[in-house]
Wavefront OBJ file of the C-alpha trace (Angstrom):
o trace
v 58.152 95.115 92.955
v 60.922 92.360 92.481
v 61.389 89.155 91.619
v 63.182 86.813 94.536
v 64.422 83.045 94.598
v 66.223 80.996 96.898
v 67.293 77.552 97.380
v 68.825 76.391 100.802
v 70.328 72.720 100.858
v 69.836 72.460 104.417
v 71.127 68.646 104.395
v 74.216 71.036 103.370
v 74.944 69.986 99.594
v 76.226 72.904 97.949
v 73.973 75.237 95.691
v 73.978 74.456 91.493
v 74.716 77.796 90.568
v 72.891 76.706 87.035
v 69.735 76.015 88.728
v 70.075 79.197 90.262
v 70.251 81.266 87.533
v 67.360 79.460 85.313
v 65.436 80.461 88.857
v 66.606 84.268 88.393
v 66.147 84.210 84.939
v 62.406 82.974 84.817
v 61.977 86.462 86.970
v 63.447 88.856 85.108
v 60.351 90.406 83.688
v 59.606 91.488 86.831
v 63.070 93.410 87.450
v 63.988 94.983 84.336
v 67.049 97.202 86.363
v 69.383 94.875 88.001
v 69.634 91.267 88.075
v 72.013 89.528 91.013
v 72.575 85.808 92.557
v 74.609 85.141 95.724
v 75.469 81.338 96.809
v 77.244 80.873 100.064
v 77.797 77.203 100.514
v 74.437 75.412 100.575
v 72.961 78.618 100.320
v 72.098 80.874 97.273
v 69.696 83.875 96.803
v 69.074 85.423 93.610
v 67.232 88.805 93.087
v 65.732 90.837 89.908
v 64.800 94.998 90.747
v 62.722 96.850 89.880
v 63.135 100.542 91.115
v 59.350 102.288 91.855
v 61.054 104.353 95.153
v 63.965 106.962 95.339
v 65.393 104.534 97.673
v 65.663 102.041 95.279
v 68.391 103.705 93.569
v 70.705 102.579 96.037
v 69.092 99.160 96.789
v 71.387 95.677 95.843
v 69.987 92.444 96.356
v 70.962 90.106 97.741
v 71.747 91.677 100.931
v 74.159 91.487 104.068
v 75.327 93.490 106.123
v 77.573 90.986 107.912
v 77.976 88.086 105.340
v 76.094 85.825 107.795
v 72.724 86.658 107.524
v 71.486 87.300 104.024
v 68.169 88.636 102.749
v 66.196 88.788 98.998
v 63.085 91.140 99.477
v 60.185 92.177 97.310
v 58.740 94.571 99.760
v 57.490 98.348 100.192
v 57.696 99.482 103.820
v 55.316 101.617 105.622
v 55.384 103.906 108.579
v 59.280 103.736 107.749
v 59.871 107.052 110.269
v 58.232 105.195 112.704
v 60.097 101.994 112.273
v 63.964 103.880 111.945
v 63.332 105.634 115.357
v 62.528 102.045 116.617
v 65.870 100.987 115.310
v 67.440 103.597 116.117
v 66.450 103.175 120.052
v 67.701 99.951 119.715
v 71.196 100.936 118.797
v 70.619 100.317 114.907
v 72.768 103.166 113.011
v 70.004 103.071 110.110
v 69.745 106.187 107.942
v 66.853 107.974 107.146
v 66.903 107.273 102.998
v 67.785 103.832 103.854
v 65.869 101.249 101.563
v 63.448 99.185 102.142
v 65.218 95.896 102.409
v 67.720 96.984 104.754
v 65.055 98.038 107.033
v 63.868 94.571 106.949
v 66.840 92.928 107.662
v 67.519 95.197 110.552
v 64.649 94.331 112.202
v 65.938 90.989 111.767
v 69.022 91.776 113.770
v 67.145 93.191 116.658
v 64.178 91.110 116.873
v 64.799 88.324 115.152
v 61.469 86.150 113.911
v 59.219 88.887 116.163
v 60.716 91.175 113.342
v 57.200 91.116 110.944
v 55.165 92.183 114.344
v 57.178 95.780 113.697
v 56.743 95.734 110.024
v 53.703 97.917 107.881
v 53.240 97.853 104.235
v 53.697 94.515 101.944
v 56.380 92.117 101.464
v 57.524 88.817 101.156
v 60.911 88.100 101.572
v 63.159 85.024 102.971
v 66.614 85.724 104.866
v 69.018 83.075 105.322
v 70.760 83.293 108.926
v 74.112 81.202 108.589
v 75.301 81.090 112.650
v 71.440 79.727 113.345
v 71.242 77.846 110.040
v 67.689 78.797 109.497
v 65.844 80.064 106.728
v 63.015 82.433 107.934
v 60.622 83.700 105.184
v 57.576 86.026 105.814
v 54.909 87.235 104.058
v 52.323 90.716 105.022
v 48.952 90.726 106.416
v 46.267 90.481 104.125
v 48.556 88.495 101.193
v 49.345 90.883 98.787
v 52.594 90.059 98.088
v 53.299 86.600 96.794
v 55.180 83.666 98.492
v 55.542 80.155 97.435
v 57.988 77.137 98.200
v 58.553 73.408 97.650
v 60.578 71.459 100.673
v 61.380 67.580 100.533
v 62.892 67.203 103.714
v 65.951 68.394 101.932
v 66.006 71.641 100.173
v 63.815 74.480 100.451
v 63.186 76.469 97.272
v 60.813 79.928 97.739
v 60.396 82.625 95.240
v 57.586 85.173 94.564
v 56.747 83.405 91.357
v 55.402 80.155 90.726
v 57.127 78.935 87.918
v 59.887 80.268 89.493
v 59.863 77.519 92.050
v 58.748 75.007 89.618
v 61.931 75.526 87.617
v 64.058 73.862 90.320
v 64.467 69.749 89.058
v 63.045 68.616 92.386
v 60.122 70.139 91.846
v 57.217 67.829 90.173
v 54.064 68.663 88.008
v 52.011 66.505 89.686
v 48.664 68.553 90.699
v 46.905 69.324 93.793
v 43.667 67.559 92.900
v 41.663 69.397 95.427
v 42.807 72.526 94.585
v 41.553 71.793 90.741
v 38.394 70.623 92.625
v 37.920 73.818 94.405
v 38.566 75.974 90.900
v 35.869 73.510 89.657
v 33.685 74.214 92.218
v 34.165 77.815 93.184
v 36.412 79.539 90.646
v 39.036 79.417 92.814
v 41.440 77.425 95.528
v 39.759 77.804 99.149
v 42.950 77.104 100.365
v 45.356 79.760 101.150
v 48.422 77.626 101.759
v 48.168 75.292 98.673
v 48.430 75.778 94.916
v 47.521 73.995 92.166
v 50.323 72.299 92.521
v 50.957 69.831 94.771
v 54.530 70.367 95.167
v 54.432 74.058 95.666
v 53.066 75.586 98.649
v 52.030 79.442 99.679
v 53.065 81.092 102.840
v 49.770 82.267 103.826
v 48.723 85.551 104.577
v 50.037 86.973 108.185
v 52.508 84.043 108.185
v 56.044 83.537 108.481
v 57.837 79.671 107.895
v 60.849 78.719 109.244
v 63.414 76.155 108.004
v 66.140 74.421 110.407
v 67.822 71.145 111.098
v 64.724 70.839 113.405
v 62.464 71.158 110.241
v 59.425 73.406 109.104
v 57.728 75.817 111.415
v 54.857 77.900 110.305
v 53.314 80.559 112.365
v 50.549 82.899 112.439
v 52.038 86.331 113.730
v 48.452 88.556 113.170
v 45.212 88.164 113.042
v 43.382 91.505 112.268
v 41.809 92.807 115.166
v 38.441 93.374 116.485
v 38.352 97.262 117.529
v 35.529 98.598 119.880
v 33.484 101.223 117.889
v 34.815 104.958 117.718
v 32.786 107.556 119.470
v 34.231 110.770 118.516
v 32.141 114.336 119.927
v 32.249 115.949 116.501
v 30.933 114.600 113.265
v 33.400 116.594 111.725
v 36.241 114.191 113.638
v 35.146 111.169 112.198
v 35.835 112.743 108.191
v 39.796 114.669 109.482
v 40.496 111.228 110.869
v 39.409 109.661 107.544
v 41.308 112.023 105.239
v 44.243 111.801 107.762
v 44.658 108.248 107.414
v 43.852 108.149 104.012
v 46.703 110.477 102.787
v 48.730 108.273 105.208
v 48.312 105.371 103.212
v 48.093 107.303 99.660
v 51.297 108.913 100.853
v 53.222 105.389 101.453
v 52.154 103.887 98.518
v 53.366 106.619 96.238
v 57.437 107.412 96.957
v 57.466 108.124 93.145
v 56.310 110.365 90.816
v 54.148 109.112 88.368
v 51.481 107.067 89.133
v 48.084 105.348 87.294
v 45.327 104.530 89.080
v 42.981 102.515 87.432
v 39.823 104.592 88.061
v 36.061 103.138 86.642
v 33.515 106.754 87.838
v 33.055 104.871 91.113
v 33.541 106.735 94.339
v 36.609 104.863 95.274
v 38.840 104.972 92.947
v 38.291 108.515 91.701
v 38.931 109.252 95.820
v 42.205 107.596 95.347
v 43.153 109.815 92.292
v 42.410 113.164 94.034
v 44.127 111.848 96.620
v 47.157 111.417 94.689
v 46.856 113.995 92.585
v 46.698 116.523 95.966
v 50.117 114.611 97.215
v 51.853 114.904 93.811
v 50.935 118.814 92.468
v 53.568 120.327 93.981
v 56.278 117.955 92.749
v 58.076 119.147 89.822
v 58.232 118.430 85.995
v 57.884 114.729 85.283
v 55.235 114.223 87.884
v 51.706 113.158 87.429
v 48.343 110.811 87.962
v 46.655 109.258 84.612
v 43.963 107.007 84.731
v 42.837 104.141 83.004
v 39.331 103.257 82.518
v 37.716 100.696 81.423
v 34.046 101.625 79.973
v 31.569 98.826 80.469
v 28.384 98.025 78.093
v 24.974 99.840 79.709
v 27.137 101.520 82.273
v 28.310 105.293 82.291
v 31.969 104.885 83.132
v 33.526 106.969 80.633
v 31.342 110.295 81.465
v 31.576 109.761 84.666
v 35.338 108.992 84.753
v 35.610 112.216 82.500
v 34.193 114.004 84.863
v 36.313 113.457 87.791
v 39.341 113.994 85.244
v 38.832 116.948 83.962
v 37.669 118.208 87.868
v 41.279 117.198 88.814
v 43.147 118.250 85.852
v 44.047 114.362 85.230
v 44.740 112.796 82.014
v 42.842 109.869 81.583
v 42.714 106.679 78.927
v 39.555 104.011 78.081
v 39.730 100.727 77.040
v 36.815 99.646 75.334
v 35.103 97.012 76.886
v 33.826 95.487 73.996
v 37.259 95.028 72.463
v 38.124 92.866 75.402
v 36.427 89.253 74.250
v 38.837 87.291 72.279
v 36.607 85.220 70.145
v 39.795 82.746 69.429
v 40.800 82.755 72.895
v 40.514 78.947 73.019
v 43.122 78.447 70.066
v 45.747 80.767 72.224
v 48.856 79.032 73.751
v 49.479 81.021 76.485
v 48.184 80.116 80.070
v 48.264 81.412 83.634
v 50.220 80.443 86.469
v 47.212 78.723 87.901
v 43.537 78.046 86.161
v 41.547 81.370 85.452
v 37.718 81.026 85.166
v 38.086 83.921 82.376
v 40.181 82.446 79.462
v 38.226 84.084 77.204
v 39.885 87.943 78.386
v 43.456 87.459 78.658
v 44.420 89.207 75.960
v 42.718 91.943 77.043
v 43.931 92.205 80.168
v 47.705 91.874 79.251
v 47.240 94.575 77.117
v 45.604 96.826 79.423
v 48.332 96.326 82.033
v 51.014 97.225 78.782
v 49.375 100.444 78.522
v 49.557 101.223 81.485
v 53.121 100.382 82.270
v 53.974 102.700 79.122
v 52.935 105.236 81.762
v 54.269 104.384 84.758
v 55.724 101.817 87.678
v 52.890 102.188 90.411
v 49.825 101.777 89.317
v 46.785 102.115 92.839
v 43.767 100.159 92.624
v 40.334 100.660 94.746
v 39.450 97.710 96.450
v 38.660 97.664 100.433
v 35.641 100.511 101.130
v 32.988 97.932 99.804
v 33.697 95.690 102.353
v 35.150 97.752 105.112
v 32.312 100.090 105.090
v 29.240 97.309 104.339
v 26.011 99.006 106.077
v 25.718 96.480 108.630
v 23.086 98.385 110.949
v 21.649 95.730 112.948
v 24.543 93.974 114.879
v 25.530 97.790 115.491
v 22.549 98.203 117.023
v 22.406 95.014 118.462
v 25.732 96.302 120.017
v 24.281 99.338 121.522
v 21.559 97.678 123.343
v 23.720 94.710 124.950
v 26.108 97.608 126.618
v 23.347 99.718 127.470
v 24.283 102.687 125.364
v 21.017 103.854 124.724
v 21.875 107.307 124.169
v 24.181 106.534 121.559
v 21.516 104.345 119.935
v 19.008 108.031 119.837
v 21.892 109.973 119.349
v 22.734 107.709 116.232
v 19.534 107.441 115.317
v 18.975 111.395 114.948
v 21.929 111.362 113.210
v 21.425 109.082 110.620
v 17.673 110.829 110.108
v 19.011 114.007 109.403
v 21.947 113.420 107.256
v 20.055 110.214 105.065
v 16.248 111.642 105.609
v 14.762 108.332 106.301
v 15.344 105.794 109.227
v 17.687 102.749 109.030
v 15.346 99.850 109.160
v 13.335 99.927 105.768
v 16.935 101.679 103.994
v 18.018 98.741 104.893
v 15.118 96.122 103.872
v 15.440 97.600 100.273
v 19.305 97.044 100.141
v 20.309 94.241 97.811
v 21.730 91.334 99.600
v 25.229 91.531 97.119
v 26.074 95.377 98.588
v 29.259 95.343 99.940
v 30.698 91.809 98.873
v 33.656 91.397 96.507
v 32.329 91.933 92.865
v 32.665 88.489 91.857
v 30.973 85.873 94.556
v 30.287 82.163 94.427
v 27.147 80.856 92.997
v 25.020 78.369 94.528
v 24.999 76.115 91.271
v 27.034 72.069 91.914
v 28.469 70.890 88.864
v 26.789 67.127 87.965
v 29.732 66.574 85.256
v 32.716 66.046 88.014
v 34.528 62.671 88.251
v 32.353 60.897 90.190
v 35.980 59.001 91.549
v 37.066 62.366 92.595
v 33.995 63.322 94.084
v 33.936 60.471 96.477
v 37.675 60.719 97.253
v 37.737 64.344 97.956
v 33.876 64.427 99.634
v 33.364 67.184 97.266
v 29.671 67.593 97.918
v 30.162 68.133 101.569
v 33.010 70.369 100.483
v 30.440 72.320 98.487
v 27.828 72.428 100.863
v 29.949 73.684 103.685
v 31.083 76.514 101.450
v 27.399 77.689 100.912
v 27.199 77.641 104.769
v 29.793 79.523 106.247
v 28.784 80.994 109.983
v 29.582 84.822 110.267
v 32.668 86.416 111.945
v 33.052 86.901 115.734
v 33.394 90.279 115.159
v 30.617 91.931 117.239
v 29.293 94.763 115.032
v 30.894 94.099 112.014
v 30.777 90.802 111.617
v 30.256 90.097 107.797
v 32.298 93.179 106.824
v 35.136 91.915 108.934
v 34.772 88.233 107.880
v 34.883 89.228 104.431
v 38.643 90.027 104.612
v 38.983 86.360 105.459
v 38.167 85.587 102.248
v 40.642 83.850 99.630
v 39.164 85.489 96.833
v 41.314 88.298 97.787
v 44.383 86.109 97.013
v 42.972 85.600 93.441
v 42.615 89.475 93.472
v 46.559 89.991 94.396
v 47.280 87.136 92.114
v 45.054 88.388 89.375
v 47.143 92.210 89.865
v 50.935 90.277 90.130
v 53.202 90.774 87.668
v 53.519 87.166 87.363
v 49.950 87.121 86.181
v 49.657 90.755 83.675
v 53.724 90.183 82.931
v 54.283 93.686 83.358
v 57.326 95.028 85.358
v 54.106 96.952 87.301
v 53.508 97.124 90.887
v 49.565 97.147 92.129
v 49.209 99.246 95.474
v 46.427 99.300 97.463
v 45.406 102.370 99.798
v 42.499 101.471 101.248
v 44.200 98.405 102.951
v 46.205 99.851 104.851
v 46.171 98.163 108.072
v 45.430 101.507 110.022
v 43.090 102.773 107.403
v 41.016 99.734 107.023
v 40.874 99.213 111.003
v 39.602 102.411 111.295
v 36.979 101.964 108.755
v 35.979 98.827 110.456
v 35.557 100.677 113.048
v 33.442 103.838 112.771
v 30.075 103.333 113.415
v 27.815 101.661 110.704
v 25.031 104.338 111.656
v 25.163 107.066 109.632
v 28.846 106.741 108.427
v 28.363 103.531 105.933
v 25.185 103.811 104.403
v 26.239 104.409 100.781
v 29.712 104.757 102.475
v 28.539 108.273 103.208
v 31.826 108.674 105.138
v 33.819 108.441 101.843
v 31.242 110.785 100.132
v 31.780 113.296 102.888
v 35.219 113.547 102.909
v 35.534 114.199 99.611
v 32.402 116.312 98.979
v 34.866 119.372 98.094
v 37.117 117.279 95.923
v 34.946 115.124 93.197
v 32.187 116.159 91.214
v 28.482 116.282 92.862
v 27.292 113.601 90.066
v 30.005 111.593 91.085
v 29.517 111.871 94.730
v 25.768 111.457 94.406
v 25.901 108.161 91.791
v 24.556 105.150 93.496
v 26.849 101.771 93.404
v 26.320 100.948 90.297
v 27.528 97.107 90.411
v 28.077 95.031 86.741
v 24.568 93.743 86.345
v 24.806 92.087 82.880
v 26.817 89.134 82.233
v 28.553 90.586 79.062
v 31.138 87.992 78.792
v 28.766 85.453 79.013
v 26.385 87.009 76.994
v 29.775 87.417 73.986
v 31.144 83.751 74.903
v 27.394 82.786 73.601
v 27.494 85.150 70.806
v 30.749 83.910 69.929
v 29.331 79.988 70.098
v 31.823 77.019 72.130
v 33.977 75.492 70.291
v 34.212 71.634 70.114
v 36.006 70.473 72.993
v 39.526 69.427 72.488
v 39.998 67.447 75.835
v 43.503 67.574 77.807
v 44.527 64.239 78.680
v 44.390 65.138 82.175
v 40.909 66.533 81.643
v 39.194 63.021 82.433
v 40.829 62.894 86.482
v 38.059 65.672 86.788
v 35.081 65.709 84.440
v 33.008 63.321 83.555
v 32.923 63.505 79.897
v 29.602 61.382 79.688
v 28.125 64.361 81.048
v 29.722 67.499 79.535
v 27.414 70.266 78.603
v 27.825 70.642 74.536
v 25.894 73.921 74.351
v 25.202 76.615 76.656
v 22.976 77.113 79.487
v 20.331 79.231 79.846
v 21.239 80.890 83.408
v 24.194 83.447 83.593
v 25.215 81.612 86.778
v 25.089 77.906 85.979
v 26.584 79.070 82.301
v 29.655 80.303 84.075
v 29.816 76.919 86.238
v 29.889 74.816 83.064
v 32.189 77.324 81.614
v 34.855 76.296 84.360
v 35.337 72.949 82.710
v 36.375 74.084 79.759
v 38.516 76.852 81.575
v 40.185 73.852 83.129
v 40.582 72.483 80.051
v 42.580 75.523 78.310
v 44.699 75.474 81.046
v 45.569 72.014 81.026
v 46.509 72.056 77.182
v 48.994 75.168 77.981
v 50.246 74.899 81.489
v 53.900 74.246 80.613
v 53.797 76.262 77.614
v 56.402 78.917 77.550
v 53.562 81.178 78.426
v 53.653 83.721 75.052
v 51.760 87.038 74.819
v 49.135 86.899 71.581
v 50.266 89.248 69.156
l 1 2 3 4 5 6 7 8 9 10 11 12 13 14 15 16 17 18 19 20 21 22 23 24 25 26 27 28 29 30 31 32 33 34 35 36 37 38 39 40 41 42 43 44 45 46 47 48 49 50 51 52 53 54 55 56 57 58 59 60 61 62 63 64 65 66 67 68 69 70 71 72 73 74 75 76 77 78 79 80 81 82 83 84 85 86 87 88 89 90 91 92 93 94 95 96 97 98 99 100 101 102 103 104 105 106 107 108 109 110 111 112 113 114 115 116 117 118 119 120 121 122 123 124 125 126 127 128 129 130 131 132 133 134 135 136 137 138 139 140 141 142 143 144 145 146 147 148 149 150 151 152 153 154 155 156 157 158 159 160 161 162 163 164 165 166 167 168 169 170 171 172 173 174 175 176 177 178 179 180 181 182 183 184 185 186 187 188 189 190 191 192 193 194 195 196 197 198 199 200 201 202 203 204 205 206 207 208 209 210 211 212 213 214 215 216 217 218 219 220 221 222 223 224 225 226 227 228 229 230 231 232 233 234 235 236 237 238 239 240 241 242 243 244 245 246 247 248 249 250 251 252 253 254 255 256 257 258 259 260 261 262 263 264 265 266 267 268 269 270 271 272 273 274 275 276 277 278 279 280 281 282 283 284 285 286 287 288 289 290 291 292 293 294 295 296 297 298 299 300 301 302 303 304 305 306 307 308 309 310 311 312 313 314 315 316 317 318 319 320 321 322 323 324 325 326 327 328 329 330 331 332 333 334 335 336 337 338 339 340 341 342 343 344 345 346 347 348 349 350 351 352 353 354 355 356 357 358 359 360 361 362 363 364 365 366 367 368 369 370 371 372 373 374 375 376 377 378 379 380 381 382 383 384 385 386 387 388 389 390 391 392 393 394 395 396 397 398 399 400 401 402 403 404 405 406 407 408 409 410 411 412 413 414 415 416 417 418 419 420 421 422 423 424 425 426 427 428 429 430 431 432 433 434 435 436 437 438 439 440 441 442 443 444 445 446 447 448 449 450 451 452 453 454 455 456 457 458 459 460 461 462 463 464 465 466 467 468 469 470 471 472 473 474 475 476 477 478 479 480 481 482 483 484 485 486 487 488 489 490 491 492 493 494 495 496 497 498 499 500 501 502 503 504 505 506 507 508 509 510 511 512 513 514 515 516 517 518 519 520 521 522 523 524 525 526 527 528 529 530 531 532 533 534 535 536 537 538 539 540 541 542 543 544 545 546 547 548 549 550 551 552 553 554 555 556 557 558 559 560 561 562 563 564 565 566 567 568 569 570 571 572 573 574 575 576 577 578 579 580 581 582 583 584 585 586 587 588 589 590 591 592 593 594 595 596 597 598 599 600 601 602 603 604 605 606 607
């Protein structure tokens, strides 16, 4: 993880190197080991590192290798063996420790903009080619790595901060009134290529943007694909494959050697700490997994978390759950980059990141298996019938009798119709309290009522596992994980999204393999603890912030100025709901609200 900022006059007015460094200097929290600017005319890159990979010791930023083309990088690259033979066949004289920027910007040299469709792992990262007088920035697949920039026609300004970019003078406040509408409506921006700010723009996921005298290009260069099912002889192939690919992407994601994971006594993150813990036992001394847990209210995360510790030999630390509430959170002047629907757990969560980076640099985190693995049975069938594979249908049938002792149709009839979504989903409650002037401008009910109807993916087996990785609410995940966000020089990885592991999980069959995501519990039937393999999905079924945000009582409202554009106050709800779900959809306003009071505060920790 680093922090990155560049401004390119391309009407060629020479760079303030002032500006500049109030850029650089807004990101050094997120590079406590080296801190470097580079102008070249109308041109100037600044960089902040922080070193989580041994080839980081030898990594400068900003980068050239020719004094033309220049690059700033916050990037980890994958399948880097793969990638240096490529370069290497193409006349590159790349060496094998090499880091991870230079990699990029050799790609650059030999395929120019086609360069990201040879990349694997996460980055964002702009490079500014002088002879072409183009700016060409790029962020990964799925979005985890941040991108934003601001461009009047003018000058381009990109960073992997927000309020990086917003520190550059041409750069307004003014806000992106739908995007406030969306947070109002469904906790977050739908989106992906705006922010809440209407001057600052994302890169989206999968996309690069291009600046010349021409102007802005912006190009989709993957979409993730639709793979036919896998049919392997053995049932023993489908788990090697799985462990293969999942010590892959484990593997990649380390490069150092210590690492947190932050493990709840869930089946996927406890499979990412054996994981790591396998890949790191034979390093020497300082070497090492901890885990953090968090232990929930009516759930049995710490015994089961202790369980899978001391089965690995682990150390492990809780957090409390209960100590997370800040009953004064609305008297805090502190704020997000953008509005957060949970005001009320900052504090908390700042200081859970702090402990962690105490520990380490790398922290991995569980998401993806939910999703990738959702028990989607029918369409698979469905599948199986339209291509006539009616052998495969008995033969999967059989299977999935003898390893689950039941037959799919009424397993499935007794699911719950939440299993395999992200944890937190949208709730079918409109708010009656917005503007009624925005409402009408922005067609806001429409808005709404399209959201509550989205059509499935194309994807022919799959289709709502697939489609779920179109969702933005993974941005707000990333977001929620950046540094920029917990202010903690700490770098969130995440295994099981590894482009090659999570195609291959989209594409095993659903019958027997996801069921309970009995593939997962397979593979690592010799590795965790029976109890652990054998708990159900135990999702959060209690609204405990809610539930403490009641206890606690709302506060009078102390309305932002700005807070009458989008509510109307006529119609603000003074006490709280009854239901969890239209509590938390009140609740927005007044997460608005906070945000609005302390957006351009200077953004200080609570004590």
């Amino acid at each position: 993880m680093s922090g990155i900022a560049g401004i390119v006059n391309l009407d060629g007015a020479p760079v303030d190197p002032s500006i500049l460094s109030r850029m650089v200097e807004s990101i050094a929290f997120r590079g406590p080991d080296a801190q470097h600017t580079r102008i070249e005319g109308h041109a100037g890159f600044g960089h902040t590192l922080l070193k989580t990979t041994d080839e980081a010791e030898r990594e400068r930023q900003p980068l050239s290798m020719d004094g033309d083309v220049w690059i700033v990088a916050d990037a980890r690259v994958d399948a880097r063996s793969d990638l240096i033979r490529d370069l290497r066949a193409r006349g590159e004289d790349v060496a094998g420790d090499s880091p991870d920027v230079e990699l990029i910007l050799r790609s650059y040299r030999v395929w120019q903009e086609n360069c990201v469709e040879h990349l694997l792992g996460d980055f964002a990262f702009g490079i500014w080619d002088a002879r072409r007088r183009r700016l060409f920035c790029a962020r990964d697949h799925l979005g985890v790595k941040s991108l934003y920039y601001a461009w009047d026609g003018k000058c381009v300004v990109f960073s992997n901060t927000l309020e990086c970019v917003r520190r550059h003078p041409s750069v307004s406040d003014r806000l992106n009134d739908l995007a406030v509408a969306d947070f109002l409506l469904f906790d977050l921006n739908q989106d992906k290529a705006t922010t809440t700010f209407a001057d600052v723009q994302r890169v989206p996921p999968a996309h690069s943007a291009t600046w010349s005298e021409t102007g802005l290009q912006v190009r989709r260069y993957w979409t993730l694909p639709i793979d036919e099912p896998l049919f392997y002889r053995r049932i023993d192939d489908y788990v090697d494959r799985f462990r293969e690919l999942l010590t892959v992407a484990v593997s990649d994601r380390l490069r150092t050697d210590r690492v947190g994971v932050s493990m709840s006594g869930g089946l996927d993150s406890t499979t990412l700490a054996a994981t790591a813990r396998d890949l790191l036992q034979d390093r020497s001394g300082n070497s090492g997994v901890r885990a953090f847990t968090v232990a929930f209210e009516g759930h049995e995360e710490r015994h089961y978390a202790s369980l899978v510790a001391e089965s690995l030999g682990i150390a492990i630390e809780f957090s409390d759950n209960a100590q997370g509430f800040d009953p004064q959170w609305f008297r805090r002047s502190f704020h997000t980059p953008e509005p957060t629907p949970w005001p009320t757990n900052l504090a908390a969560e700042w200081s859970n990141f702090r402990r962690m980076n105490s520990y380490c640099r790398v922290a991995l985190y569980g998401e993806g298996p939910d999703n990738a693995l959702r028990y989607e049975w029918r369409p698979y069938f469905e599948y199986l019938i339209r291509h006539r594979r009616y052998g495969r249908l008995i033969y999967d049938l059989f299977s999935h009798m003898a390893i689950h002792r039941r037959i799919p149709v009424p397993a499935f009839l007794r699911m719950t119709s939440g299993e395999g979504q992200l944890k937190k989903s949208n709730q079918p409650f409109y708010p009656e309290w917005l503007n009624p002037d925005l409402e009408l401008r922005l067609d806001l009910r429409s808005r709404w009522e399209r959201r509550q109807s989205r059509e499935a993916s194309v994807h022919h087996f799959r289709p709502i596992g697939y489609g779920s990785f179109e969702n933005p609410a993974w941005q707000e995940l990333f977001s929620i994980l950046e540094a920029e966000r917990t202010r903690s020089p700490l770098e969130v990885r995440h295994p099981f999204l590894d482009l090659r592991l999570l195609r291959y999980m989209l594409a095993v069959p659903a019958v027997p393999w996801c069921r309970s995501k009995y593939l997962m519990r397979r593979a690592m039937r010799e590795r965790l603890p029976t109890l652990v393999l054998r708990r159900p999905k135990t999702p959060v079924v209690q609204d405990l912030w809610g539930q403490r945000v009641k206890e606690a009582g709302l506060p009078p409202l102390v309305a932002s100025p700005m807070l009458a554009f989008y509510v109307n106050s006529a119609k603000i709800q003074l006490t709280p709901t009854e239901g969890t779900d239209s509590f938390w959809v009140d609740f927005r306003m007044r997460s608005l609200n906070y945000w609005l009071r302390n957006v351009n505060s200077d953004g200080t920790l609570p004590v």
